[in-house]
Every structure is written in C-alpha cells, then in structure tokens.
N, C-alpha and C positions, 0 to 999 in steps of 0.2 A: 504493500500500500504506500501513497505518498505521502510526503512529510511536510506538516503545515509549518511556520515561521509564528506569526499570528494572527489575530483580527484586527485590518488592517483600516477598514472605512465604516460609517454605517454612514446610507445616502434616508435622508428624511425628506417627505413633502410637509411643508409650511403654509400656512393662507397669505402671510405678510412679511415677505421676505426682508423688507428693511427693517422692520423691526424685530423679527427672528436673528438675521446677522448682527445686528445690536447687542442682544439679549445675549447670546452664543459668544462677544466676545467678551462683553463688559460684564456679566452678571457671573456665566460660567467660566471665563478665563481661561476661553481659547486667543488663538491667534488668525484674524482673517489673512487671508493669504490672497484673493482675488474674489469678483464676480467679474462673469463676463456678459456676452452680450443677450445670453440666452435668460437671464436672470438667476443663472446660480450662480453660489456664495460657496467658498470653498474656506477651511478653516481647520486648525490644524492645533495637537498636544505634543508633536513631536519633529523631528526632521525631515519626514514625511511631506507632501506636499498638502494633502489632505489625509482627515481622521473625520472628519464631519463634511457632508454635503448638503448644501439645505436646496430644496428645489421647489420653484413657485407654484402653488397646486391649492386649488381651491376645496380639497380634498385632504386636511394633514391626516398623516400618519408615518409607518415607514414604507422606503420603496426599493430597500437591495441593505445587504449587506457583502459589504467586498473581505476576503479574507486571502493575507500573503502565503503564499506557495516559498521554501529555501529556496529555492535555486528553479532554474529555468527546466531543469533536468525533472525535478520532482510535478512544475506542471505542466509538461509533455504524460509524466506517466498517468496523473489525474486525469488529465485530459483522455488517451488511451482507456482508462477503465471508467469512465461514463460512457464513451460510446459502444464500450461494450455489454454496459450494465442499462443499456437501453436509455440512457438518463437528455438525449439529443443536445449536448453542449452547442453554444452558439457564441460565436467569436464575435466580440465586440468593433466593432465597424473602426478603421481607417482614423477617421473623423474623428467619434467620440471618444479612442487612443489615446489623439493629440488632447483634444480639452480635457479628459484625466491626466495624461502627464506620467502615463502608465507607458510598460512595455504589453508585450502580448498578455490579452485577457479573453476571458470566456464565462459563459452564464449557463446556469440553470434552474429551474422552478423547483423547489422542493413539492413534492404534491398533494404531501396532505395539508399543508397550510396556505400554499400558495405564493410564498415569500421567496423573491428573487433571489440569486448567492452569485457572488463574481467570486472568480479568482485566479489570481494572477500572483508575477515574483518580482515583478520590477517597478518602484514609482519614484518620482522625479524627488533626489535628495536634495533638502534646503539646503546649504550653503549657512546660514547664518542658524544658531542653535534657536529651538523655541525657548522663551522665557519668560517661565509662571509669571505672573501678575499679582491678584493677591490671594488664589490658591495655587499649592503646590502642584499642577498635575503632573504626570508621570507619565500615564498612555490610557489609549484608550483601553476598557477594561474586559466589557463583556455586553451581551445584547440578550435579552430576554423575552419571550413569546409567551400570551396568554394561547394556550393549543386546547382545541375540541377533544383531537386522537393524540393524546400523546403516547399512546404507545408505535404506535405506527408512525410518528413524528420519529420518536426517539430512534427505532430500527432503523429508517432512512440513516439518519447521522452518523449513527454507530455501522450498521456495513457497508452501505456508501462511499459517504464520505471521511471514513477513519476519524471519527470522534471515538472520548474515552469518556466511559459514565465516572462520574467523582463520588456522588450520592443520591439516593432517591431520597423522598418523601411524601410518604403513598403515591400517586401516580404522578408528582413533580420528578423532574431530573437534572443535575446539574453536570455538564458533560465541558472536556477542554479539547481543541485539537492538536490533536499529538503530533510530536510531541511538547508545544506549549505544555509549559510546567504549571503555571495558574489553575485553581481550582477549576474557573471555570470561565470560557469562553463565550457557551454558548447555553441558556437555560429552558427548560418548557415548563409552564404553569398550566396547569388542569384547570378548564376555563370551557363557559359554554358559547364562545365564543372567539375565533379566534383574530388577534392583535398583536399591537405592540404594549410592554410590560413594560420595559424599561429598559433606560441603554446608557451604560456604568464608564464611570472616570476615576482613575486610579490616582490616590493622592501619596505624597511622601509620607504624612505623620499623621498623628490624633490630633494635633494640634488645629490640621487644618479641619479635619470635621468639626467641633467646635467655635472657630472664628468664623467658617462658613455658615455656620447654621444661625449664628447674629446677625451674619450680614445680610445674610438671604431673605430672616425676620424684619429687620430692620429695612431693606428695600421692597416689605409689602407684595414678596414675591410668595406664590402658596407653597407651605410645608406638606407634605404628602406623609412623611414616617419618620422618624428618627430624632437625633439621633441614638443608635441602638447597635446589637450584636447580634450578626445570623451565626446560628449554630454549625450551619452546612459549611461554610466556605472560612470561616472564624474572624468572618472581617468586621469591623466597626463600620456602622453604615449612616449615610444620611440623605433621603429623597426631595425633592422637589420637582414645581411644575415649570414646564417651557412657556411659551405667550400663546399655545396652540391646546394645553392642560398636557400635554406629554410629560412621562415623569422621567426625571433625571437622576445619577445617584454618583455622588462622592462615595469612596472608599477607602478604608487602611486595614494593612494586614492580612488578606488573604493566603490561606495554605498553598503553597507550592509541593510539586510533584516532581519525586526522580525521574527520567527518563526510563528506566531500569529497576524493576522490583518495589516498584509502587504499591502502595495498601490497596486492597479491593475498597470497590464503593461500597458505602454503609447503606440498610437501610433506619430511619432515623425515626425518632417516636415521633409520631404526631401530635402535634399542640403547640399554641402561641407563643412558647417560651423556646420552642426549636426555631422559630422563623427572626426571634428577640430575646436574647438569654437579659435583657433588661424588663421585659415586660410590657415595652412600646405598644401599640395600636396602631395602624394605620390609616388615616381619614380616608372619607367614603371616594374620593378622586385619586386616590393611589391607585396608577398602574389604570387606570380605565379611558382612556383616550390615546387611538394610535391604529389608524385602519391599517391593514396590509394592501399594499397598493394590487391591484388585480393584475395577474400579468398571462399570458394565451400560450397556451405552449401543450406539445401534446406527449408529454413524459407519461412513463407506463407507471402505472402505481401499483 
C-alpha cells in the first residue's frame, strides 16, 4: 500500500468570502497567501502554499479535502491501486494544477459520504516561514465527518485508502494515514446525517488554548465546547464557530504513533467524560453546520 506524508488542505465553500478571508486570518491566525481572480482565498499554517481554501458558494460547507502523498513514487502507486480497486481517479486538469500550485494530482468520491479527496506529493514551498500571530499554530490537524454509514465509511478508509483505526467509540472512529504518526487524521461521527464536524488546528502549548479561548470570548465570536480533554486522542481541546457556524478546533497534545509496533485501537467506554475527561458540554451549534458539497462521479461502492 502507499504511504501518506499528511493532511495537506481542506478546501471549504463560504457564502462571504471577504469576510471569511478576514475571519481565517485575523481571528484564527492563518496567513492569507493570495485570492485570485476566481474568488478564492488561499491561506496557509505552514510553508505550504495552502492548508485552507475558502471558495465563494452560496452553499457553505466542505468541498475536498486534499491529502500529501511522500514522494511522487508512492502517488503513482495510489494512483495504480484505485484504478484497480475500481475507485475511477480523475486527474486534476492543467489549469486548476497551476492555481493550486501543486504538482500532479488526482481525485476521488469516497461513496458512502460523498466527500471529494485529492491527493497529490508536490505543493508550491513558501520561501519565507509562516509566522503564528497570536496563536501558536503548528499545522493543520485533522478533519472530521458527521457519517450516516460509518461503518462502510470506515472500510473504505481502512482498505482503500490505507488508513489506520487509533480508537472506536461505539460506532465513532478515529483513524490516521499511515504512516502519519498523529492520532488522528481523519474522524467519522455516527450522525443521521451526513456533514462537516469539524476541521482541527494544531497549537504548540496549553497556553494557547487558554488565551485563545479569551480572545475568541472577548471578540463575541460563538464558543461551540471547551475548553476540555478528549479521552481518544488525549489532546486538550477548544471549538468554535467560523462567520458560516462551521466549527473550528484548536488543539494541544495529541498521542502520537510508532511507525512500527503501535498499540491496537481501543474500544473506549461510552459517556460524556470519554469525549471530556473535564466534564464540558457542548452547545447545541457544535459541529452542526457544514454540507458536503455534492460531487457526480460513478465509483463502485
């Protein structure tokens, strides 16, 4: 099987792209990097060219997530075992190459959700380092799905696309792409409905969950959960909303994993104190705003 790098973009549709570009650089402490003439806003936590794509759409929710391939060699092989795994990869056009900023890419529909996945090994390196503002970020973290099937979600992932389950909790899953060492890359939430959860930012300290969760208070921006401690991943967590109610989530401290002779996934007791070893609650707009953008494709499921 082939070997991921990490998760490299997630692309979101926004109703108000000037005020989402805004919000994404000043509130959450990215770096814009460009829009161009199509109306996306390109914005970035690392030397990356992009980690965030916002794209104007009268429709928000998510509409791809792009995930890095090591080397060019491992996405030839990807590539290779979708087409044989019936999965019809589709190579990203000439054009939309150049305005990613990418080398070769290619796409496919996951099909029990219907969530787009690029991925590719090459994108355009900054030259000049990103530089936190006044959260620490680190990189982009992880993306999470409210899913109808997750069991037939999670199958895909896992034989597929060489995902590694970290832990259940009853029909939740938290899975990383190997070998990314991070708990977890990519999540499914049991949900009668399926969306966007949430899409994570990795902070340096506790310090910054804290001074973020004042400011974020203090600039009247809505708190969604936190801050608190999920028991699965052991990170210290803290959510809010985008200008769209998308919710967003700082992090510190997540489990990392050997390459080699890693623990099996747990499965984990169920109750509020597995999701918050603090006790938190989450308000009724956590995690519930965030279509999957519809995409036509005719993968065998």
């Amino acid at each position: 099987m082939f070997r991921y790098k990490k998760i490299g973009y997630v692309a979101l549709n926004v109703s108000d792209i000037q005020k989402s570009t805004k919000f994404y650089q000043e509130t959450v402490g990215l770096q814009h990097v460009e829009s161009n003439e199509k109306g996306l806003s390109f914005l970035r936590c690392s030397n990356d060219h992009h980690n965030i794509i916002l794209y104007p759409s009268s429709d928000p929710g998510i509409k791809r997530v792009g995930f890095q391939l090591e080397n060019d060699t491992q996405l030839e092989i990807a590539y290779n075992e979708f087409v044989k795994n019936g999965l019809n990869p589709r190579e990203v056009s000439s054009i939309e190459i150049e305005e990613l900023k990418q080398g070769r890419s290619f796409r496919i529909i996951e099909p029990n959700t219907g969530i787009e996945l690029e991925f590719y090994s090459k994108m355009m390196h900054m030259i000049k380092d990103f530089v936190p503002t006044h959260t620490k970020i680190q990189r982009l973290g992880h993306v999470v799905l409210n899913v109808v099937d997750v069991e037939s979600t999670l199958k895909f992932f896992v034989e597929k696309l060489n995902f590694v389950v970290s832990d259940h909790l009853g029909e939740n899953a938290w899975m990383r792409c190997f070998p990314n060492p991070y708990h977890h890359s990519f999540a499914l939430i049991k949900s009668n409905e399926n969306k966007l959860h949430h899409v994570n930012f990795m902070v340096e300290d506790i310090d910054d969950i804290g001074i973020s969760r004042n400011r974020i208070l203090n600039g009247d921006v809505p708190i969604a959960f936190g801050p608190g401690r999920h028991e699965p991943s052991e990170s210290i967590f803290f959510y809010f909303l985008d200008p769209d109610g998308m919710t967003l989530e700082y992090s510190f401290g997540m489990e990392e994993f050997p390459e080699g002779n890693a623990r099996d996934a747990r499965i984990l007791e169920p109750g509020p104190y597995t999701l918050d070893r603090w006790g938190g609650k989450p308000s009724p707009q956590f995690a519930s705003k965030g279509k999957i953008e519809e995409q036509v494709d005719n993968v065998l499921k």
